[in-house]
C-alpha positions, 0 to 999 in steps of 0.5 A: 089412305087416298093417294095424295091426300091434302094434310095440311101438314104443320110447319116447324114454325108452328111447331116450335111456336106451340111448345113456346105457347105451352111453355108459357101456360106451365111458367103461369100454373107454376105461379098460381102453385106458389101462390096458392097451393096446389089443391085451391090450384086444381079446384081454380082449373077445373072450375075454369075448365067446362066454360071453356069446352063449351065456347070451344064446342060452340066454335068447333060447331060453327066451323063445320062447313070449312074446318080449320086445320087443328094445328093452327086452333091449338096453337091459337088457344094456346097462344091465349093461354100462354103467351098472352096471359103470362106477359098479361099478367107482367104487364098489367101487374107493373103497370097498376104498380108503377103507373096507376097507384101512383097517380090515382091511388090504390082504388083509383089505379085498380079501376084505371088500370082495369078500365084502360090498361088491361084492354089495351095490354090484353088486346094487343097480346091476343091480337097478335097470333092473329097478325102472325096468322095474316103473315103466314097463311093470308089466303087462308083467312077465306071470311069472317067465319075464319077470323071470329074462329080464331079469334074466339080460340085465343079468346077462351084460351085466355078466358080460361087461365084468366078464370083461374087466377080469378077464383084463386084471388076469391077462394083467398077471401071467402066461399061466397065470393068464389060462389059470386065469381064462379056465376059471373065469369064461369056462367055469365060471360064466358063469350066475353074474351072471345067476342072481344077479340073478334072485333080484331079477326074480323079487321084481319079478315079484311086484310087478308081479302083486300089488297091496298092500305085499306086492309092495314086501317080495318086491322087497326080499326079491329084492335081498336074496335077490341079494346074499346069493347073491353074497355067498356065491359070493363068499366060498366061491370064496375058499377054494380047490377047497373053497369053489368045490364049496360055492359051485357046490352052492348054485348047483346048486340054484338053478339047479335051482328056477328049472328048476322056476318056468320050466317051471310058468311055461310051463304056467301061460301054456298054461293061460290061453291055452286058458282066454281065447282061446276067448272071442273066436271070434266075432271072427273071431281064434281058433278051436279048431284056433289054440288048440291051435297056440298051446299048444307051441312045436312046433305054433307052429313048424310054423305059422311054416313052413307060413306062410312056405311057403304066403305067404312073408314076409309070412305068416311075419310074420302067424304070429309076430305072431299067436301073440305077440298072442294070448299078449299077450291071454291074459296081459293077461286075467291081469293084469285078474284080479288088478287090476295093469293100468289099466282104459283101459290094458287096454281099448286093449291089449285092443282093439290086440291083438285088431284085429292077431290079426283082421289077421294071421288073414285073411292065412292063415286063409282057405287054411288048412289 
């Protein structure tokens, strides 16, 4: 173990906030179990199951270059699995019940419902894990890269259990209509949830890099821009073969905007590693040669392996920590620019993070090479 190691350690609050998520997520499989039996139960979740390991392993790949912690991702998607879903599924259900069908009837308030309910419900549920995120841990919402990333895992998190209780409701009717379930949710839009919620990470992101009322409008402007998006899958999807073109058009060019940020992201955090770091040459942390390693994820990889090849685990261990601290540095130095971190907050956090790249540096440094 390197002396000093930054964990990240969660807090009780996280802690206490994930058993509450977890609670949640049984109080809805409970409810699928009554409703449904336990065998159609289990086929409902391990239908929904690989769509969802496959969004999350595209989003664990796209957060190589600053890994967040663990922790906060579980606690995200289980936010989404549990607590967004169950008062979801209260909220929605009362509203098509008590609001809709009255005034539009049975058809009418399933498609008004679909339309307009859900999204604004959904949303706002899903968004809030994101609001408690800006709450507590603002500077280390660094770019969009981070606000798509937990976005996306509240995202799924919902995405899975909401599949669930979509297969039950078509298991219910015939196979043909699990087998056509199965291909549109499981198959064909499993990014939907996620790429939704993303439009509210991203007005996070700004938030937790601008100071003023500006950042309180790109939130607001984020929720809206979600719920919208939604609301327009939502209603094109009822509209046959038609809508659903329309509905994945749009989602087409989001998915290809946020490409766009995700990639100029990348490039923005290189820019500020290779414009920060060389400063602290003379602790001994950086030197030229680990700039250009920290720069692609290539050259961290291959210095992950010679690591762990030249000193086993514990250089392993040194390397990935080391590459995470100084991403940190650079990012912290980010947020002091732009004043949305506490002066103390930035001293201690810069003090931690230089202290381990200085322990995880002797444990391979002097061999290098």
């Amino acid at each position: 173990m390197i002396e000093g190691r930054y964990r990240n350690r969660p807090t009780g609050g996280l802690i206490a906030g994930t058993i509450i998520c977890g609670v949640c997520l049984l109080v809805v499989l409970a409810y699928d179990l009554l409703g449904a039996g336990p065998i159609h139960t289990v086929v409902g979740i391990l239908l929904a199951v690989p769509s969802g390991l496959m969004v999350v392993g595209l989003l664990l790949l796209i957060d190589r270059l600053e890994p967040e912690p663990p922790t906060k991702m579980l606690f995200a998607f289980l936010w989404g699995a549990g607590v967004a879903c169950l008062f979801a599924l209260v909220i929605n259900t009362a509203g098509i019940a008590l609001i809709f069908t009255p005034q539009f009837g049975p058809k009418g308030g399933m498609m008004v419902g679909a339309s307009i309910g859900a999204p604004i419900v959904e949303e706002t549920l899903k968004g809030l894990v994101l609001l408690i995120f800006l709450w507590r841990s603002r500077d280390e919402i660094d770019g969009p890269t981070d606000g798509i990333i937990y976005a996306g895992m509240v995202g799924i998190g919902f995405a899975v259990v909401e599949d669930v209780n979509y297969y039950l409701q078509a298991m219910s009717t015939s196979g043909a209509a699990l087998a056509f379930t199965f291909v549109l949710r499981g198959l064909l839009s499993p990014l939907c949830h996620p790429i939704f919620t993303s439009m509210t990470g991203l007005g996070i992101t700004y938030a937790a890099n601008h100071r003023g009322g500006r950042g309180v409008l790109a939130v607001l402007a984020g929720w809206v821009g979600a719920m919208l998006l939604h609301a327009t899958w939502n209603f094109s999807s009822s509209f046959g073969f038609g809508g659903l073109a329309v509905a994945y058009g749009i989602l087409l060019v989001v998915i290809v905007i946020l490409i766009v940020l995700l990639v100029r992201d990348r490039r923005r955090v290189v820019g500020l590693i290779r414009r920060y770091l060389p400063a602290y040459h003379a602790t001994g942390s950086v030197t030229p040669a680990d700039v250009a390693m920290l720069s692609t994820l290539r050259e961290r990889s291959q210095a992950r392996r010679w690591a762990a090849g030249r000193f086993g685990k514990i250089g392993k261990r040194a390397m990935a920590d080391y590459q995470l601290a100084a991403t940190e540095l650079a990012l912290l130095h980010s947020h002091a620019e732009s004043r949305t971190v506490d002066p103390r907050r930035y001293a201690f956090r810069q003090d931690t993070l230089v202290r381990l790249m200085v322990d995880a540096h002797n444990v391979f440094a002097p061999r290098r090479g």
